[in-house]
C-alpha positions in Angstrom: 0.0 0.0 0.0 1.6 3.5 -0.7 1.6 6.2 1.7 2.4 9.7 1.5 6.2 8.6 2.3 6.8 6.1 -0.3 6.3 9.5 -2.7 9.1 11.5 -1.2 12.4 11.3 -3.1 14.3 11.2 0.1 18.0 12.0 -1.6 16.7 15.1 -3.7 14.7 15.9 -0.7 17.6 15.8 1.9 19.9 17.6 -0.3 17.7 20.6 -1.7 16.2 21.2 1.9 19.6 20.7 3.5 21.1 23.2 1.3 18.4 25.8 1.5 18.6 25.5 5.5 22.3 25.8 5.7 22.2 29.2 3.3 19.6 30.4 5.7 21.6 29.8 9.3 25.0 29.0 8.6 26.2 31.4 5.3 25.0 34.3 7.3 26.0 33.2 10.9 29.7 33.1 8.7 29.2 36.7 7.4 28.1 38.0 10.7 31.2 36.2 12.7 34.0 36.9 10.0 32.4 39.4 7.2 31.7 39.1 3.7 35.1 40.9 1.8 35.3 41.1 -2.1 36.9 37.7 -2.4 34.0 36.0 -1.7 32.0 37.9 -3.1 34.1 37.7 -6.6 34.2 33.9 -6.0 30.7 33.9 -5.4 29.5 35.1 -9.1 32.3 33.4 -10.7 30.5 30.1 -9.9 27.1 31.8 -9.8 27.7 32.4 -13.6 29.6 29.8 -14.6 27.0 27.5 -13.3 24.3 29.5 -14.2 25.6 30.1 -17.8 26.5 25.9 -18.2 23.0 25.0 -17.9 21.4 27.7 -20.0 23.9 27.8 -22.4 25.1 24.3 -22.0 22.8 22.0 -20.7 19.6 23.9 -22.0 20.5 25.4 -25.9 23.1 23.3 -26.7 22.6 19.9 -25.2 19.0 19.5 -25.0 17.7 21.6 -28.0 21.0 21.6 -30.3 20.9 25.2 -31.4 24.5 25.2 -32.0 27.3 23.3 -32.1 30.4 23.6 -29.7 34.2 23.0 -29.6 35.1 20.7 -27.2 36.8 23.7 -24.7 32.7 25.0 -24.2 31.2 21.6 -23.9 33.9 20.5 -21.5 33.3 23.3 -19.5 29.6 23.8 -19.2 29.6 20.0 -18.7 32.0 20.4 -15.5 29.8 23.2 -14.2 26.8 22.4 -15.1 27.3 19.2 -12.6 28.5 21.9 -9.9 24.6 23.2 -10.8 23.6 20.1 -8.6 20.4 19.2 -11.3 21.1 15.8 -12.3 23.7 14.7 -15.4 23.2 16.9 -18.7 22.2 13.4 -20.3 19.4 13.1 -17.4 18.8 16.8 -17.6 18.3 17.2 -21.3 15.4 13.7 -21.1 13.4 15.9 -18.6 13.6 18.7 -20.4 12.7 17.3 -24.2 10.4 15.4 -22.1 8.8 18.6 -21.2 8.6 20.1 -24.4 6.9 17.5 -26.2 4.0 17.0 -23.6 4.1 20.3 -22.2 1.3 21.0 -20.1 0.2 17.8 -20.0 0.3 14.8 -17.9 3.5 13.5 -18.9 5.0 16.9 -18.7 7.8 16.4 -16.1 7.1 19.5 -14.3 3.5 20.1 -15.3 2.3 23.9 -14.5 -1.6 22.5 -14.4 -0.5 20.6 -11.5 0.1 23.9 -10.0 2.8 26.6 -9.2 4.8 24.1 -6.4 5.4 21.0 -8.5 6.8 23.1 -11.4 9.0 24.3 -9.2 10.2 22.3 -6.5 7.7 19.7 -5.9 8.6 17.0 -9.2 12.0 17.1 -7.9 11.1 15.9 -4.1 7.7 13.8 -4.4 7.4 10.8 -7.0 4.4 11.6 -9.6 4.8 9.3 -12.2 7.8 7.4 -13.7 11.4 8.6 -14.3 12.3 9.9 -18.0 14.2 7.2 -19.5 17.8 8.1 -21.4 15.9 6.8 -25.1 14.9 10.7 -24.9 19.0 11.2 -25.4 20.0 8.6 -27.8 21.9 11.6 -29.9 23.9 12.3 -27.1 25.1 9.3 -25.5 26.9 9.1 -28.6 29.0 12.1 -27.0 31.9 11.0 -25.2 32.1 13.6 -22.6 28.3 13.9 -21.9 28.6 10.0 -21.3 31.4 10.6 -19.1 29.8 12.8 -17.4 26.8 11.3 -16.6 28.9 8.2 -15.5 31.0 10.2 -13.0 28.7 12.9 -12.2 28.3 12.8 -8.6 32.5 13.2 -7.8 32.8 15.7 -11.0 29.2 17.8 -8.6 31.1 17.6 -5.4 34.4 18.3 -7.0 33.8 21.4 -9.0 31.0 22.6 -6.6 32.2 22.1 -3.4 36.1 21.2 -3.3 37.3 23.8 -5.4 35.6 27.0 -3.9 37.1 25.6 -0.4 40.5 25.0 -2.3 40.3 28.7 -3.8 39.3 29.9 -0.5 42.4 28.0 1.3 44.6 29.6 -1.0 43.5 32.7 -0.3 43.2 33.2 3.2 43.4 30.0 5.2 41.2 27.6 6.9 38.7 30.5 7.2 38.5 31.7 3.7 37.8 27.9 3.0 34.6 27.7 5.2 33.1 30.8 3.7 34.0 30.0 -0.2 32.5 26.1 0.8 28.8 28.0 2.2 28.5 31.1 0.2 30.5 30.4 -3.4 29.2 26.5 -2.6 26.6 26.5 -0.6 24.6 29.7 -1.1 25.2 29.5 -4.9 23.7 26.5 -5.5 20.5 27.1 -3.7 20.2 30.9 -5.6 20.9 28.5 -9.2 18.6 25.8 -8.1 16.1 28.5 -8.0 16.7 30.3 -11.0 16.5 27.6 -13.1 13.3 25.9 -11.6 11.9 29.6 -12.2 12.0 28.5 -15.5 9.7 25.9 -14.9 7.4 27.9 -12.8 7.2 31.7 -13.3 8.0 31.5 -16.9 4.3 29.3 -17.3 2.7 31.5 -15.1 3.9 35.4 -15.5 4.0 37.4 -19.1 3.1 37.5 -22.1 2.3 35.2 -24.8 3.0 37.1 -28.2 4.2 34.3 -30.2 1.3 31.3 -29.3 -1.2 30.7 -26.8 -1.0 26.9 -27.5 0.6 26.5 -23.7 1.3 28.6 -20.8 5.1 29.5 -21.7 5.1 32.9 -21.5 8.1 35.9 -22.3 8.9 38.4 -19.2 11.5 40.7 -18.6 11.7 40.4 -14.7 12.4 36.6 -16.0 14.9 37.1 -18.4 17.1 39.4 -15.9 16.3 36.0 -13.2 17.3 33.2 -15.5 20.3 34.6 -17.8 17.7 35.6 -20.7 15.6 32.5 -20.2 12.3 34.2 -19.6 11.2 34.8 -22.9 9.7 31.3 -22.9 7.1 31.6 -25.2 9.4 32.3 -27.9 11.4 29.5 -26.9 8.6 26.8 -26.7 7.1 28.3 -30.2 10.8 28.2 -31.8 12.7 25.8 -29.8 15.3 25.7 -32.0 17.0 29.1 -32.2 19.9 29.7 -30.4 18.1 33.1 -29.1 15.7 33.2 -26.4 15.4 37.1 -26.7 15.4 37.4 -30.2 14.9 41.1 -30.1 17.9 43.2 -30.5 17.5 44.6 -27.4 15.7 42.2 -25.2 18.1 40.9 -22.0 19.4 37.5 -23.1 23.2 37.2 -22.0 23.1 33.4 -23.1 22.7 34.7 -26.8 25.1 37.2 -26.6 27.9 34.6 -24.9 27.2 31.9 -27.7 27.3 34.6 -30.4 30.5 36.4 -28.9 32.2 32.7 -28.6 31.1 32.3 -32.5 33.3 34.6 -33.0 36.4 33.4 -31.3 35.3 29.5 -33.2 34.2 28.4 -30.4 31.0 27.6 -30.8 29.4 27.5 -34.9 26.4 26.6 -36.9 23.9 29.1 -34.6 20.4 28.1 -35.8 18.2 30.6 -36.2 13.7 31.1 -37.1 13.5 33.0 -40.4 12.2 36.7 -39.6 8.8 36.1 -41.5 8.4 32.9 -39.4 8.4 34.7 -36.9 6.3 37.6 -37.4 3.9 35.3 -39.0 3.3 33.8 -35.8 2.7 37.3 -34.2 0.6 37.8 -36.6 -1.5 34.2 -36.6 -1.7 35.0 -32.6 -2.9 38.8 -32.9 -5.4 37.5 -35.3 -6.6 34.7 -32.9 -6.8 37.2 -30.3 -9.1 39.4 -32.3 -11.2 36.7 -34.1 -12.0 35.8 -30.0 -13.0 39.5 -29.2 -15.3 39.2 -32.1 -16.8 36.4 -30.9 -17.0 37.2 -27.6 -18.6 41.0 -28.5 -20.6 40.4 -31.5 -21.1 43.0 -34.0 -24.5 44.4 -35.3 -23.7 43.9 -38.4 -21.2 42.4 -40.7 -17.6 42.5 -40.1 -16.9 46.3 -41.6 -15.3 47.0 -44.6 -12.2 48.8 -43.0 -11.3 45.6 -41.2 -11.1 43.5 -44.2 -9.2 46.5 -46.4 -6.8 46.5 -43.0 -5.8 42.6 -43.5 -6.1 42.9 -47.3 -2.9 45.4 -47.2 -1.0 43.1 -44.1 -1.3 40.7 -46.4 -0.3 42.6 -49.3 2.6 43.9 -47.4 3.8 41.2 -45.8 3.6 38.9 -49.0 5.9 42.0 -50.5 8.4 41.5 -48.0 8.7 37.8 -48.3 9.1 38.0 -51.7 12.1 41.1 -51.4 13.2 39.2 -48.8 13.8 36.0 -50.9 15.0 37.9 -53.7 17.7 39.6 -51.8 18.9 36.2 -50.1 19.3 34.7 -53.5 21.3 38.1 -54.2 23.5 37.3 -51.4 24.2 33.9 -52.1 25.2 34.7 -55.8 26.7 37.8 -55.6 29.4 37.4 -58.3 26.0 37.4 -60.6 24.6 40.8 -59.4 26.1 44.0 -59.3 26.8 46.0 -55.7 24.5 48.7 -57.0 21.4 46.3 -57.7 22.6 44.6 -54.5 22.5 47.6 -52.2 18.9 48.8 -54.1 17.9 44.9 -53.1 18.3 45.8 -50.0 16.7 49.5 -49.2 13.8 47.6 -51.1 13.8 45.2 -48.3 13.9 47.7 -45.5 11.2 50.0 -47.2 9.0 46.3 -47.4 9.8 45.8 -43.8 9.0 49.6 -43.1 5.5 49.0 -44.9 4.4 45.6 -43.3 5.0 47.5 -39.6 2.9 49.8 -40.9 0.6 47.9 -42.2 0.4 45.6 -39.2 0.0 48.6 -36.8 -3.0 50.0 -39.3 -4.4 46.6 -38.4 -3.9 46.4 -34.7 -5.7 49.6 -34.5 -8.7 49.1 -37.0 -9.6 46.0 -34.8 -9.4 48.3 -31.9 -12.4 50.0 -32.5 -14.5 46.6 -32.4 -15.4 47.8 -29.0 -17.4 50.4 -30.6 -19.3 48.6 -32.7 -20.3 45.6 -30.3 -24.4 44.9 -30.1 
C-alpha cells in the first residue's frame, strides 16, 4: 500500500532542503562572525555564472535543444559546471527537459504547470508523480563522449567542481577561514540561488508574461524573468521556436546566453547558430494577434457584418507582408550569388527590403488599430 512517504524522493529531498537551511543559518552566521570581503564575493558570481551560464547555455540550448554546435573547450566546460549546478547529469537533464517540451502541459510533462505553481518548481524534484524519463529521450547524445562521461562520473565531477574547489580557492586565499566561507557562500549559497533560478523557468515563466508568439501552452516571455534566468524568460518564444539559439530574439531584449554563444562564434568556439526566419516569426505574431481578435469578435458580436475597414486592414497586411517575403527571398538569393549581381542592384535589393519591412510594420499597426475599434461597434 503506498503512503504519502513512499512518494518522497528522500535524496533530492535531503539535499535541496539541506542546502536551503544551511544558506539560511550558517552562510549568514559566517558573514556576521567573520564578514563578507570582495573575495567571496568575486568567487561567489564566478560560480554563480559559470554554473548558471552551463546549464542555460550548455545543458539547456546546446545539449538539450542543439541550437549550435560547440568545440570541445565549451562543452567540457559547461559539462564540469553544469554538474556543480547540482540538477542531475546533462544526459538526465536534457530527457526531462525534451520530455517537457513534447508533452508540455500535460500529464507527462515532467514539471507540469496544471499541477500547480509548487510542482513546477520544486515539488517533481522531491515527491514521486509518475515514472522517471528514460535516457531513449537522449539517444543523440550518448553518442557524445564527454556527456557519457559525465553522466557516468557525475556525482564526484558535482562535489568536485561545486564544493572542493571554492574551499581550495578559498584555502589559497586566506586559510582555513577563507575555506569555510567559499564552501557555504560560493558553494553553498550558490547553488540554492541557481537551483532556483532555473526551476523559475519551470514555474514563473508558465505563469507570469506575455504570450506574443502562441497561446497553444502557458510558456510565456517576461523581462523580470529574463534578468532572473540569464535571458531565459522569454519562454514563449522559446517553446514556439525551440530551435534558435536566441531566447530574446529582439535586439534589445536581456538575453546574456545569446550574446555569450554569439561572442564565442566569434572566437570559433561555438558554430552553426540556428536561427527562425524573420517572417516565421512575425507570422506567428501575426496568426496570434489575429486569434486574439477573431475571440474578441466572438466574444462582442457586432451588429452587423464584419466592416469593410477591417477586411481592407488585412487585405494590405497581407499585401505587405507577402511584398516583404518576396524582397526578402530575392535579396537572399542576391546574397548567395553575388558574383551574378552588381553591388548597385545589391545595395537597391536591400533599401527595397527595409522599405517592405517599413511597410508591413505599418501595415500591421493599421491593423492592430482598425480591430481596436471593435469595442465600438459591439451589439
Amino acid at each position: 500500500m503506498k503512503t504519502f512517504w513512499t512518494h518522497i524522493r528522500p535524496t533530492n529531498s535531503i539535499f535541496l532542503i539541506g542546502t536551503f537551511v544551511t544558506t539560511l543559518t550558517a552562510a549568514p552566521l559566517y558573514i556576521w562572525h567573520y564578514g563578507l570581503d570582495s573575495f567571496q564575493i568575486a568567487l561567489f558570481l564566478f560560480f554563480l555564472i559559470s554554473t548558471g551560464l552551463s546549464i542555460t547555455l550548455g545543458y539547456h540550448r546546446l545539449f538539450s535543444h542543439l541550437t549550435f554546435q560547440a568545440g570541445w573547450p565549451v562543452r567540457l566546460f559547461t559539462l564540469l559546471f553544469g554538474a556543480a549546478a547540482f540538477e542531475g547529469s546533462a544526459l538526465e537533464w536534457c530527457a526531462d527537459h525534451r520530455r517537457h517540451h513534447k508533452f508540455v502541459d500535460h500529464e507527462e510533462d515532467p514539471y507540469d504547470i496544471s499541477k500547480g505553481l509548487f510542482h513546477a518548481h520544486i515539488g517533481w524534484l522531491l515527491f514521486r508523480t509518475g515514472p522517471e524519463t528514460p535516457l531513449t529521450w537522449v539517444r543523440d547524445l550518448q553518442k557524445d563522449s564527454l556527456a557519457w562521461w559525465q553522466h557516468k562520473h557525475y556525482v564526484s565531477v558535482a562535489i568536485a567542481i561545486s564544493f572542493a574547489l571554492p574551499a581550495a580557492f578559498g584555502w589559497a586565499w586566506g586559510g582555513p577561514v577563507a575555506a569555510v566561507g567559499a564552501f557555504l557562500i560560493a558553494g553553498v549559497a550558490r547553488i540554492v540561488v541557481v537551483h532556483h533560478m532555473t526551476f523559475c523557468i519551470n514555474s514563473l515563466c508558465h505563469w507570469i508574461g506575455d504570450r506574443p508568439y502562441s497561446s497553444d501552452c502557458t510558456a510565456r516571455d517576461s523581462i523580470l524573468m529574463a534578468v532572473c534566468t540569464f535571458g531565459e524568460g522569454y519562454h514563449n518564444f522559446h517553446h514556439e521556436f525551440q530551435h534558435d539559439y536566441r531566447n530574446g530574439v529582439k535586439p534589445w531584449q536581456f538575453d546574456p546566453t545569446k550574446w555569450t554563444i554569439w561572442l564565442l562564434s566569434k572566437v570559433g568556439l561555438t558554430r552553426g547558430l540556428r536561427t527562425v526566419p524573420e517572417e516565421k516569426i512575425l507570422k506567428a505574431q501575426i496568426a496570434e494577434q489575429d486569434r486574439r481578435m477573431q475571440a474578441h469578435i466572438a466574444q462582442h458580436p457586432l451588429t452587423n457584418p464584419i466592416p469593410a475597414p477591417l477586411e481592407k486592414a488585412r487585405a494590405r497586411l497581407n499585401n505587405a507582408l507577402e511584398r516583404w517575403e518576396s524582397l526578402l527571398v530575392q535579396y537572399r538569393a542576391a546574397v548567395d550569388h553575388r558574383g551574378e549581381i552588381s553591388r548597385r542592384e545589391l545595395r537597391q535589393l536591400k533599401r527595397d527590403v527595409r522599405a517592405a519591412a517599413v511597410q508591413m510594420r505599418e501595415s500591421l499597426r493599421h491593423w492592430v488599430r482598425t480591430h481596436r475599434t471593435l469595442p465600438d461597434m459591439s451589439a
